[in-house]
The first five atom37 places (N, CA, C, CB, O) and aatype in JSON, in Angstrom:
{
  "aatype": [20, 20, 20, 20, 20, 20, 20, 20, 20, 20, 20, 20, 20, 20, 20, 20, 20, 20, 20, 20, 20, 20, 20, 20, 20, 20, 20, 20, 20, 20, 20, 20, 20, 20, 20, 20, 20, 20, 20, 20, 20, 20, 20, 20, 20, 20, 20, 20, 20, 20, 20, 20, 20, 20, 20, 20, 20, 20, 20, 20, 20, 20, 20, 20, 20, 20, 20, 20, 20, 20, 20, 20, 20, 20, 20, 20, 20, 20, 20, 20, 20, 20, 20, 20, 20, 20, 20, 20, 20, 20, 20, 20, 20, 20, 20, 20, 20, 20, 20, 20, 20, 20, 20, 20, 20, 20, 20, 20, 20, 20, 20, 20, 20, 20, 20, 20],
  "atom_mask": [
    [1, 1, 1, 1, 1],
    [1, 1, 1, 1, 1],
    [1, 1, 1, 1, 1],
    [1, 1, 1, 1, 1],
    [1, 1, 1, 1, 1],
    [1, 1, 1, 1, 1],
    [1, 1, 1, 1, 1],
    [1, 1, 1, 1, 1],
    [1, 1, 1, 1, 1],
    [1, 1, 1, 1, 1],
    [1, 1, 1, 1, 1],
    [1, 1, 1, 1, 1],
    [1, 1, 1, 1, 1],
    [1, 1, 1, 1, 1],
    [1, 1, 1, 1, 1],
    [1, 1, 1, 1, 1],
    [1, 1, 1, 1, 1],
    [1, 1, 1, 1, 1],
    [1, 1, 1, 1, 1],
    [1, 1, 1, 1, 1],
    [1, 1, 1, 1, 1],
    [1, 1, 1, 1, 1],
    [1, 1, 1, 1, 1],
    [1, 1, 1, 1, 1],
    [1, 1, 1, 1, 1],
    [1, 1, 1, 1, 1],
    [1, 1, 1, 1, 1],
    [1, 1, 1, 1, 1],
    [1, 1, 1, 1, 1],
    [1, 1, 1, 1, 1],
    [1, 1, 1, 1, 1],
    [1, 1, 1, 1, 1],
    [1, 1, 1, 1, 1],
    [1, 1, 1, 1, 1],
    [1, 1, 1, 1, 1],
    [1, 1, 1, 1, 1],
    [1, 1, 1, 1, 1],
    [1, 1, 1, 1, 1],
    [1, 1, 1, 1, 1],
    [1, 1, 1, 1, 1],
    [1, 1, 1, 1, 1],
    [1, 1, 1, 1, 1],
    [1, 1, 1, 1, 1],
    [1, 1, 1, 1, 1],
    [1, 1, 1, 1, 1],
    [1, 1, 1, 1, 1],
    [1, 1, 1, 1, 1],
    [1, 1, 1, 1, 1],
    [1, 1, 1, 1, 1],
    [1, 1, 1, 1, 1],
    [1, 1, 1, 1, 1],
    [1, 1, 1, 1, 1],
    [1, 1, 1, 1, 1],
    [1, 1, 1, 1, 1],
    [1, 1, 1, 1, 1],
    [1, 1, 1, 1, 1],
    [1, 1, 1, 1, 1],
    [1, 1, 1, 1, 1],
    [1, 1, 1, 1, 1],
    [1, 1, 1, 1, 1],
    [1, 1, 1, 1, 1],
    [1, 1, 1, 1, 1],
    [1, 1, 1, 1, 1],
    [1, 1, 1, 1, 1],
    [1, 1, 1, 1, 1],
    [1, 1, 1, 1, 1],
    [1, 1, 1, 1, 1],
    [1, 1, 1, 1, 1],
    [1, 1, 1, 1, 1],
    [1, 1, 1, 1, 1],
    [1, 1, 1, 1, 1],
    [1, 1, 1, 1, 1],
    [1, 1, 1, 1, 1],
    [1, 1, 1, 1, 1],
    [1, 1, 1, 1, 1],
    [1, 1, 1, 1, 1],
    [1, 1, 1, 1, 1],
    [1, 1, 1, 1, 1],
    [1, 1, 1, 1, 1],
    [1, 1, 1, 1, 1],
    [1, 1, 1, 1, 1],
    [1, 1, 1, 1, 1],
    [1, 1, 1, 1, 1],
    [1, 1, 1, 1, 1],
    [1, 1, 1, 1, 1],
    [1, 1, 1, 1, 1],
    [1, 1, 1, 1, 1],
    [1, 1, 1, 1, 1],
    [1, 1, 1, 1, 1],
    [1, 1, 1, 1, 1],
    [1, 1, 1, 1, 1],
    [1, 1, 1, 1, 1],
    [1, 1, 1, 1, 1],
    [1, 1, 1, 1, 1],
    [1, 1, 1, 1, 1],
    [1, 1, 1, 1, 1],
    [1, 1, 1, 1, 1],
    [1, 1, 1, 1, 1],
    [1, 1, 1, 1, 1],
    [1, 1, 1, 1, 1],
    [1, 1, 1, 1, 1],
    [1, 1, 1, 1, 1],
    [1, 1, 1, 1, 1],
    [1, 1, 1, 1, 1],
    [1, 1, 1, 1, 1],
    [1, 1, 1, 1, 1],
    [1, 1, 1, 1, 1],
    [1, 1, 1, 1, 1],
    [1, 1, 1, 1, 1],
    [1, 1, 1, 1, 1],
    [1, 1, 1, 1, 1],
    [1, 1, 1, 1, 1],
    [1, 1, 1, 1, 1],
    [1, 1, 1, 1, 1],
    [1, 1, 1, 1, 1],
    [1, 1, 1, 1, 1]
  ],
  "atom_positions": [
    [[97.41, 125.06, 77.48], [96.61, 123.9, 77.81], [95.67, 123.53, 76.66], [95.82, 124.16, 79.09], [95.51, 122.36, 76.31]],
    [[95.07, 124.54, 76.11], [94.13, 124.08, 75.01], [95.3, 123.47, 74.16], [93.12, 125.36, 74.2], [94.94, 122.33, 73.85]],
    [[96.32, 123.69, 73.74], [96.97, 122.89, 72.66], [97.05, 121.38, 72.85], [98.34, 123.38, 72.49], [96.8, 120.57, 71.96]],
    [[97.45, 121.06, 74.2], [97.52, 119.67, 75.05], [95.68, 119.02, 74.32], [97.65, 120.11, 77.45], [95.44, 118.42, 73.27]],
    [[94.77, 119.48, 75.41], [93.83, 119.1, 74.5], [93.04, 119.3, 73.27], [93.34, 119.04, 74.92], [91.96, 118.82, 72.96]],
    [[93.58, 119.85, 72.83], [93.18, 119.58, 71.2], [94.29, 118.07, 70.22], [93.65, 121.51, 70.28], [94.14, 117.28, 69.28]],
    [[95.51, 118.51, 71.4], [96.19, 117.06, 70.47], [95.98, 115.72, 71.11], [97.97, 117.1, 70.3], [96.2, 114.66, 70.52]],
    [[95.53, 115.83, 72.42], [94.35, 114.65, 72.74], [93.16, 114.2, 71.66], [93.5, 115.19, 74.0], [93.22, 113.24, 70.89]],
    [[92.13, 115.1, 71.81], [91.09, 114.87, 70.87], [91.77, 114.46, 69.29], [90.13, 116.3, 70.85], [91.27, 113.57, 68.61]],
    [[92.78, 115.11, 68.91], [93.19, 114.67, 67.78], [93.68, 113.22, 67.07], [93.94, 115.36, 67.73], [93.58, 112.59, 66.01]],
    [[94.3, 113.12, 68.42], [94.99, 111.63, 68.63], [93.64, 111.04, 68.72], [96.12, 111.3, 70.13], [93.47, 110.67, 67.56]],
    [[92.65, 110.74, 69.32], [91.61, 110.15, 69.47], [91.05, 109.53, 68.88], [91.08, 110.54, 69.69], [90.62, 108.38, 68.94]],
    [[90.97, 110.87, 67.78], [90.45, 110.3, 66.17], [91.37, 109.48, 65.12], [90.09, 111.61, 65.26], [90.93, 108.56, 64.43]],
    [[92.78, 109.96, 65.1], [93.84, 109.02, 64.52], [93.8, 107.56, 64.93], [95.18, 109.52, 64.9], [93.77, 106.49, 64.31]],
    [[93.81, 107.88, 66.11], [94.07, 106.07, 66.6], [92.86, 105.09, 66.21], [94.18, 105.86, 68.49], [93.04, 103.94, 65.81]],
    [[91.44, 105.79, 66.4], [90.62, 104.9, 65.45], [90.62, 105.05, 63.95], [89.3, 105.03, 65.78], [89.81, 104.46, 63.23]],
    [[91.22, 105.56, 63.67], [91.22, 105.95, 62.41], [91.93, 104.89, 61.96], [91.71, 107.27, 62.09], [91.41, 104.15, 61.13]],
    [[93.43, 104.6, 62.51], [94.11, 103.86, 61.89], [94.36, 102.57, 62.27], [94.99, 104.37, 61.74], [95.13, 101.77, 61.73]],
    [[93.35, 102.34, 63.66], [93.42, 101.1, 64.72], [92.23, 100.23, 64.64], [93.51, 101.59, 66.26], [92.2, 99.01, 64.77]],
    [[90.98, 101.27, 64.34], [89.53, 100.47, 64.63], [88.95, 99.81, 63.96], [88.59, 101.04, 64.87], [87.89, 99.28, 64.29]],
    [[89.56, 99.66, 62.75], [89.31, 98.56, 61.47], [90.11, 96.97, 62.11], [90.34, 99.3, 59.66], [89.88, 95.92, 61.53]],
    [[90.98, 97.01, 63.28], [91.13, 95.83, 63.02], [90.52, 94.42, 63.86], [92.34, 95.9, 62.98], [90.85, 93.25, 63.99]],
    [[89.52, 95.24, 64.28], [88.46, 94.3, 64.48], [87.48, 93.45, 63.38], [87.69, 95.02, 65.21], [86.81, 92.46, 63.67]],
    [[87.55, 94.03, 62.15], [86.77, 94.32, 61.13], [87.61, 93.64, 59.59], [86.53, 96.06, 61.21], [87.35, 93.74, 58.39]],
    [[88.58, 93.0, 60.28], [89.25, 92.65, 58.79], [88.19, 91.42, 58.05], [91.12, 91.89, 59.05], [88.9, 90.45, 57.79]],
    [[87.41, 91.28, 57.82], [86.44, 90.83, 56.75], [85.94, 92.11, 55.93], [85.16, 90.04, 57.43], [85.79, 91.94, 54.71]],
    [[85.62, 93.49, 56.51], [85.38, 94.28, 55.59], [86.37, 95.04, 54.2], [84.94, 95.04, 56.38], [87.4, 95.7, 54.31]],
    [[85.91, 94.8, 53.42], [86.58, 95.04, 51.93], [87.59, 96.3, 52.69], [85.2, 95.67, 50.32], [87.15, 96.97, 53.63]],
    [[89.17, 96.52, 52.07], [89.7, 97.08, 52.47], [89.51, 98.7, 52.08], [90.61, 96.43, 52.34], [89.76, 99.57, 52.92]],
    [[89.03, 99.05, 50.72], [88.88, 99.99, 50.34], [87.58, 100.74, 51.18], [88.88, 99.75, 49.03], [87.59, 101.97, 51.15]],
    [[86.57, 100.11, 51.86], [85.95, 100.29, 52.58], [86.31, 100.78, 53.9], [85.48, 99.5, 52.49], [85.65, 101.58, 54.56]],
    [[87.65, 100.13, 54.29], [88.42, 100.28, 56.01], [88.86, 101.94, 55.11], [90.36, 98.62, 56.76], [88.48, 103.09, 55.32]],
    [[89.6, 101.48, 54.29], [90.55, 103.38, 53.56], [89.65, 104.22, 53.69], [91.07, 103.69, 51.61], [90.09, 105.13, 54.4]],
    [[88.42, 104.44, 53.31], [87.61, 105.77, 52.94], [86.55, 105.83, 54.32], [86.65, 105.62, 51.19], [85.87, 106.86, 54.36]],
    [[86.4, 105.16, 55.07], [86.0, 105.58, 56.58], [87.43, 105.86, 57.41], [85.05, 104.22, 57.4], [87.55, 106.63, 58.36]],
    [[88.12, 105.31, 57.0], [89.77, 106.05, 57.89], [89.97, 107.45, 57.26], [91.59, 105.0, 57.46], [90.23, 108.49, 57.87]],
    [[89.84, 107.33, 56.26], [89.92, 108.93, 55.77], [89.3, 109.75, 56.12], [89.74, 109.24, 54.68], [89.63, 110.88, 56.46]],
    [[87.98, 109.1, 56.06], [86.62, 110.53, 56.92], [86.98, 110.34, 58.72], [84.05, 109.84, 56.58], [86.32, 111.04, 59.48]],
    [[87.55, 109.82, 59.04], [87.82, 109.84, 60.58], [88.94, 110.75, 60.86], [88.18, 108.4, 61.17], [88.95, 111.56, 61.79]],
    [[90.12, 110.54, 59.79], [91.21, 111.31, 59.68], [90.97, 112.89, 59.52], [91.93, 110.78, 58.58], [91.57, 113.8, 60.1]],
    [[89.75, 113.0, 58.41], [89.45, 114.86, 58.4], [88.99, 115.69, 59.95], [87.83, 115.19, 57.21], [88.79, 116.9, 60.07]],
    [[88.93, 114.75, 60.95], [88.77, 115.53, 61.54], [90.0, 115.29, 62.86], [87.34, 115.57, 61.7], [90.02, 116.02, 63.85]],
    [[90.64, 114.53, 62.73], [92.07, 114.8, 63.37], [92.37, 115.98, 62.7], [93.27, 113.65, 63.15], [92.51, 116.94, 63.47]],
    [[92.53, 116.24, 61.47], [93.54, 117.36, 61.04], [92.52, 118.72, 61.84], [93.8, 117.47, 58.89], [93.08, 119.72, 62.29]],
    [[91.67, 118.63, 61.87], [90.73, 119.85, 62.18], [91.14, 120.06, 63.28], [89.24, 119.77, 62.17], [91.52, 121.23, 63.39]],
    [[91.28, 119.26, 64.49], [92.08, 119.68, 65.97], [93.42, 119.16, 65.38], [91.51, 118.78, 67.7], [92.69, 119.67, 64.53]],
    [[94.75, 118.63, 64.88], [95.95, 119.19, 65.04], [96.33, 120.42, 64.52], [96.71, 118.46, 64.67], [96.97, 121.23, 65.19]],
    [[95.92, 120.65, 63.17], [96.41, 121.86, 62.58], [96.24, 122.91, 63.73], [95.61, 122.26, 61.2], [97.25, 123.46, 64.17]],
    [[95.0, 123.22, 64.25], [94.7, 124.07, 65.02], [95.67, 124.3, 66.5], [93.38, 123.74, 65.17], [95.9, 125.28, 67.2]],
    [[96.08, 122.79, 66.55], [96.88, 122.9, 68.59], [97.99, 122.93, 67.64], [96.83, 121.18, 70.31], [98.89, 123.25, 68.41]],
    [[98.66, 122.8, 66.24], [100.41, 123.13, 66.51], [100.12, 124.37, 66.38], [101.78, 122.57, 65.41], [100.64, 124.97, 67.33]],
    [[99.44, 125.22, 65.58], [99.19, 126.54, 65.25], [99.08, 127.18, 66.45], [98.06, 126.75, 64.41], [99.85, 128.13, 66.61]],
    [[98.25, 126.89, 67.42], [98.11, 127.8, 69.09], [99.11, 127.73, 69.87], [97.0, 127.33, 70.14], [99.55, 128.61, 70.61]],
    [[99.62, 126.28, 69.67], [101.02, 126.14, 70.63], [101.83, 126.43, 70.35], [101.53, 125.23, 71.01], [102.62, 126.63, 71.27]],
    [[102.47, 126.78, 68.64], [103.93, 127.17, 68.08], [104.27, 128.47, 68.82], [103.99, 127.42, 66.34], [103.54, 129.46, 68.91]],
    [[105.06, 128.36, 69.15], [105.66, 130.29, 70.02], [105.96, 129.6, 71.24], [104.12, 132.03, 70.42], [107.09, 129.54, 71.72]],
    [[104.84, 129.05, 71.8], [104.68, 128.1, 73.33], [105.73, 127.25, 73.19], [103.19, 127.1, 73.63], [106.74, 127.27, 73.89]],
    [[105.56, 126.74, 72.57], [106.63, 125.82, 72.77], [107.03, 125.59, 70.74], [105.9, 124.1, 73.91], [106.34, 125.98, 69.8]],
    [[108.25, 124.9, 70.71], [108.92, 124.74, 69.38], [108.75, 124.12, 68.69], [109.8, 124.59, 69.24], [108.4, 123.1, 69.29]],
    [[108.74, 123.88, 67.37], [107.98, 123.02, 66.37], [108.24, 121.39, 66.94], [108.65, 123.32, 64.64], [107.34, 120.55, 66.93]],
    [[109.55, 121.12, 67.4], [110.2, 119.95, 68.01], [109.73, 119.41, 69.1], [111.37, 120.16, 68.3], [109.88, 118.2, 69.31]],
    [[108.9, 120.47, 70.25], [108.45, 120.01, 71.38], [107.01, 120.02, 71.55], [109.02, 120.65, 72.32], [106.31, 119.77, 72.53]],
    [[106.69, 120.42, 70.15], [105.29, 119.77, 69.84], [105.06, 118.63, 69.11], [104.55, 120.57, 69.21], [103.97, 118.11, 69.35]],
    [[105.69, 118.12, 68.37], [105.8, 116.58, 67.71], [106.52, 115.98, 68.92], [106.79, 116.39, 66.09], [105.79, 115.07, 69.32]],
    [[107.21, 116.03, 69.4], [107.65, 114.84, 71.25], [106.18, 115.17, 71.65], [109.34, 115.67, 73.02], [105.33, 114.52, 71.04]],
    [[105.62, 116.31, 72.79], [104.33, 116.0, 73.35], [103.46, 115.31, 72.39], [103.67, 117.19, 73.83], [102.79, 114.41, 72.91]],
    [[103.28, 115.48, 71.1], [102.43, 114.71, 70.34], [102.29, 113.17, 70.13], [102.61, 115.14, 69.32], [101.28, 112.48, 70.06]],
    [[103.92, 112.77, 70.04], [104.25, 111.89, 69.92], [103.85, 111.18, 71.52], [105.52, 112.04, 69.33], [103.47, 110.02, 71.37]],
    [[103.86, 111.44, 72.38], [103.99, 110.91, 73.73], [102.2, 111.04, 73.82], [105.18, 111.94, 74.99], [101.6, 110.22, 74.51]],
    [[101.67, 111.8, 73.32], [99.93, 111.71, 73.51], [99.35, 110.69, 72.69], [99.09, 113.11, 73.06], [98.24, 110.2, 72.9]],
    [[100.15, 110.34, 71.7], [99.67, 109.38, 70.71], [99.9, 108.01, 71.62], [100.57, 109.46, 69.14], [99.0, 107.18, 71.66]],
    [[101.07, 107.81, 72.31], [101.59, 106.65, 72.62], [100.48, 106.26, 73.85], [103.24, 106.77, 73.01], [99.93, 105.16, 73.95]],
    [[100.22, 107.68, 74.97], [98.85, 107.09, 75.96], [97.49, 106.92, 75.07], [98.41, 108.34, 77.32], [96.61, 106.11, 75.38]],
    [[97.43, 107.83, 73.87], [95.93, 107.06, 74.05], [96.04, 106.34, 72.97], [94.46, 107.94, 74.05], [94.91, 106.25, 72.49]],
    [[97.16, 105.49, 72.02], [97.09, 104.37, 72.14], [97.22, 102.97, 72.7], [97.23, 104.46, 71.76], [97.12, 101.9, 72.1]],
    [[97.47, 103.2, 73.96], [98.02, 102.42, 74.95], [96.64, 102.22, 75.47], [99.21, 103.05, 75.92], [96.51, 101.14, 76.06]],
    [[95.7, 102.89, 75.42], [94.48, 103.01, 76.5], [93.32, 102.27, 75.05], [94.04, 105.23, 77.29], [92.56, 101.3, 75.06]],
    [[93.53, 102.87, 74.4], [92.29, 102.26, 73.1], [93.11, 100.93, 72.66], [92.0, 103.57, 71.36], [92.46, 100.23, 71.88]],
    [[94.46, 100.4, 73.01], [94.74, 98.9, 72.82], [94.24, 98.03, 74.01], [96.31, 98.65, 72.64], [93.96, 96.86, 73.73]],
    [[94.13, 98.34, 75.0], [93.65, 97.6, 76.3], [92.69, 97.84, 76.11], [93.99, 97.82, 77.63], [92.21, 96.72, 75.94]],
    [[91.68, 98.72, 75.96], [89.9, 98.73, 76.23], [89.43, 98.55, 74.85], [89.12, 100.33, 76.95], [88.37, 97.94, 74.94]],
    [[89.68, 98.76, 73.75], [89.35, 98.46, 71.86], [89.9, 97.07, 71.96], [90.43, 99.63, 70.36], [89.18, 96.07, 72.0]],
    [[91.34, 97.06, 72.01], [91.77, 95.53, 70.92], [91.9, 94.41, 72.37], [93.95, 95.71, 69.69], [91.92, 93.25, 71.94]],
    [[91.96, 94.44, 73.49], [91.85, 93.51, 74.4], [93.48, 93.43, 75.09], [91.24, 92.13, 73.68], [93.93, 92.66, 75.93]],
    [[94.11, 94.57, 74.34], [95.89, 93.98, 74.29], [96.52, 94.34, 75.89], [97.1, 95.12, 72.82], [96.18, 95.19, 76.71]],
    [[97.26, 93.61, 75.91], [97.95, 94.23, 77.52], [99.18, 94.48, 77.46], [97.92, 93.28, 78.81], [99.82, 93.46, 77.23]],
    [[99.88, 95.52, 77.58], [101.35, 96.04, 77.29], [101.91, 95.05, 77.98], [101.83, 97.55, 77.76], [101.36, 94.68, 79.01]],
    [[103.04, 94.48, 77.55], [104.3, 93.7, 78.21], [105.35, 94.44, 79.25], [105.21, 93.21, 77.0], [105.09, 95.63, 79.1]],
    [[106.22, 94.35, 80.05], [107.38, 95.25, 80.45], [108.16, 95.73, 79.32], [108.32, 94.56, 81.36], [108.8, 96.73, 79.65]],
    [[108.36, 95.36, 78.0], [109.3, 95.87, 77.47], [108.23, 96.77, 76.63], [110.38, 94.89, 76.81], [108.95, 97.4, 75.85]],
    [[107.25, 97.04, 76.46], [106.05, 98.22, 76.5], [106.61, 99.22, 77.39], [104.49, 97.73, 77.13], [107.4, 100.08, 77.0]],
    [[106.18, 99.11, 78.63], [106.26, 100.22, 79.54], [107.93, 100.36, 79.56], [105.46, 99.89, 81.1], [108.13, 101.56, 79.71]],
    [[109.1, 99.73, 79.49], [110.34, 100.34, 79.5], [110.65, 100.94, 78.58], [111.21, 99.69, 79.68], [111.65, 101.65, 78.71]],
    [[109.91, 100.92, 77.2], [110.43, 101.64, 76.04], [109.39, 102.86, 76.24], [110.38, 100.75, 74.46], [109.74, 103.83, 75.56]],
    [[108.0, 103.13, 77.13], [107.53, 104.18, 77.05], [108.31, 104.88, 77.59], [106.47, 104.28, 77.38], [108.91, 105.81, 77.05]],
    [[108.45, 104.47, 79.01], [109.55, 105.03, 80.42], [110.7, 105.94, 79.31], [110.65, 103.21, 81.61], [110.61, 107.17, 79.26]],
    [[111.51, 105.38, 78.66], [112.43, 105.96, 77.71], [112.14, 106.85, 76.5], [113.01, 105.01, 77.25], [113.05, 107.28, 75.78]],
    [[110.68, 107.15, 76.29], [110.43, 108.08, 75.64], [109.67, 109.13, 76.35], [109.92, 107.65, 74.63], [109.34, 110.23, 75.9]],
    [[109.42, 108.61, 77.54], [108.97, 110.05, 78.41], [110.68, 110.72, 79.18], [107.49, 109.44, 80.1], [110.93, 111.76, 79.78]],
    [[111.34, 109.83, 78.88], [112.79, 110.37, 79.46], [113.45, 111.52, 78.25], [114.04, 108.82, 79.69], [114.34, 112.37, 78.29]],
    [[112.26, 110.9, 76.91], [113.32, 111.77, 75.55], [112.4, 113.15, 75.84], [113.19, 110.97, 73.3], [112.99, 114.22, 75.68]],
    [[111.01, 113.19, 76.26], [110.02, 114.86, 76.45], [110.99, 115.4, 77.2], [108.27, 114.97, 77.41], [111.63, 116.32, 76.69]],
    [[111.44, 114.87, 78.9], [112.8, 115.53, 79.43], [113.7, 116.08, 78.73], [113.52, 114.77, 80.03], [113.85, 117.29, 78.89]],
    [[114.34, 115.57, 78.0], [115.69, 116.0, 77.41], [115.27, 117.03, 76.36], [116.58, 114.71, 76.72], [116.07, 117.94, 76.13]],
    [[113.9, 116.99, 75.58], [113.55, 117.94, 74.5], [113.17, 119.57, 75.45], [112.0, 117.17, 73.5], [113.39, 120.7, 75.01]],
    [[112.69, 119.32, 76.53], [111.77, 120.17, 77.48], [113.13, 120.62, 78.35], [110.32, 119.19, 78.46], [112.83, 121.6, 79.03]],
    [[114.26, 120.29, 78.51], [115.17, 120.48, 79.25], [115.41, 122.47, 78.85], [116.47, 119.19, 78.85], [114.96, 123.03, 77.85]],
    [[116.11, 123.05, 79.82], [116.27, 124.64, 79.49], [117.76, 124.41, 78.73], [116.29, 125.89, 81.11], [118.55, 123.48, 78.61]],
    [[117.68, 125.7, 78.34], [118.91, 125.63, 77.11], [120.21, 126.44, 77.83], [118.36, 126.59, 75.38], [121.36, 126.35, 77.41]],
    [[119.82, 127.18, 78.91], [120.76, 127.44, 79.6], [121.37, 126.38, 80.25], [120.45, 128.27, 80.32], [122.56, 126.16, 80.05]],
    [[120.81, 125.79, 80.89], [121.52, 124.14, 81.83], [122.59, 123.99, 80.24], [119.72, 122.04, 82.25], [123.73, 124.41, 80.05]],
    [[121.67, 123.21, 79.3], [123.35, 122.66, 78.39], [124.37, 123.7, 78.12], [123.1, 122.05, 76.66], [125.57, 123.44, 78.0]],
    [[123.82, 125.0, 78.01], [124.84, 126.12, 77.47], [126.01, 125.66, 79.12], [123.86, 128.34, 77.31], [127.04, 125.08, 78.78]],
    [[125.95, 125.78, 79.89], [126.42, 126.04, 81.33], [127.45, 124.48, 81.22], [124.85, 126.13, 82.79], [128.68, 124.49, 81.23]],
    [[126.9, 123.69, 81.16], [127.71, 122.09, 80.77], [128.89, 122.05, 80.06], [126.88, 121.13, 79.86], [129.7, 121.16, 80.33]],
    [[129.24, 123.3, 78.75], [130.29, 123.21, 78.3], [131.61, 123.98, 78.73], [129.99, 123.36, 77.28], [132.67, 123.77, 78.13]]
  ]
}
C-alpha cells in the first residue's frame, strides 16, 4: 500500500509540474522549465522510492501500468478542478480500456499457462 501512495503523491507533483504552467502562458518559458524542474525533484523523491518498495510486490511491468493508470486519475481530477476541462465519452472509453489493460497485466500466470 505505501507504494500505491507514494505513486499518488508522486503523480501529484508531475502533473503540476508538467500541467500548471498552462494557466500561465504569458510567463517567459524558461521560467515555466526551471519551476517544473524544482516541482519535478520531488516527484522523483516519492517514485524512486514506491518502484524500489514495490519491486518484488509486484514486477517492474505492473508498476509502470499501476503508475500509468494513477497518472491518468489524478490527471483527470487536476484537469476538471485546475484547467476547467470535462472528459468527453471517448475520455472515459479509452480510460475504461486501460483499466481493462491493469487486468490483463495483473491477470495470474497460471490461468494463461492452463489456456494452452
Amino acid at each position: 500500500m505505501l507504494t500505491i501512495v507514494l505513486l499518488v503523491l508522486s503523480n501529484l507533483f508531475m502533473t503540476v509540474a508538467w500541467y500548471g504552467h498552462l494557466k500561465y502562458k504569458s510567463t517567459a518559458l524558461w521560467k515555466v522549465i526551471a519551476v517544473s524542474w524544482l516541482i519535478a525533484f520531488f516527484e522523483y523523491c516519492l517514485q524512486v522510492p514506491a518502484n524500489r518498495i514495490g519491486y518484488g510486490t509486484f514486477s517492474a511491468t505492473q508498476l509502470k501500468i499501476i503508475q500509468e493508470v494513477i497518472t491518468l486519475v489524478v490527471f483527470w481530477v487536476f484537469a476538471m478542478l485546475y484547467l476547467g476541462e470535462s472528459p468527453r465519452w471517448n475520455h472515459l472509453i479509452s480510460f475504461a480500456l486501460i483499466v481493462a489493460a491493469v487486468g490483463f497485466a495483473f491477470w495470474p500466470q497460471g490461468v494463461t499457462d492452463q489456456a494452452r
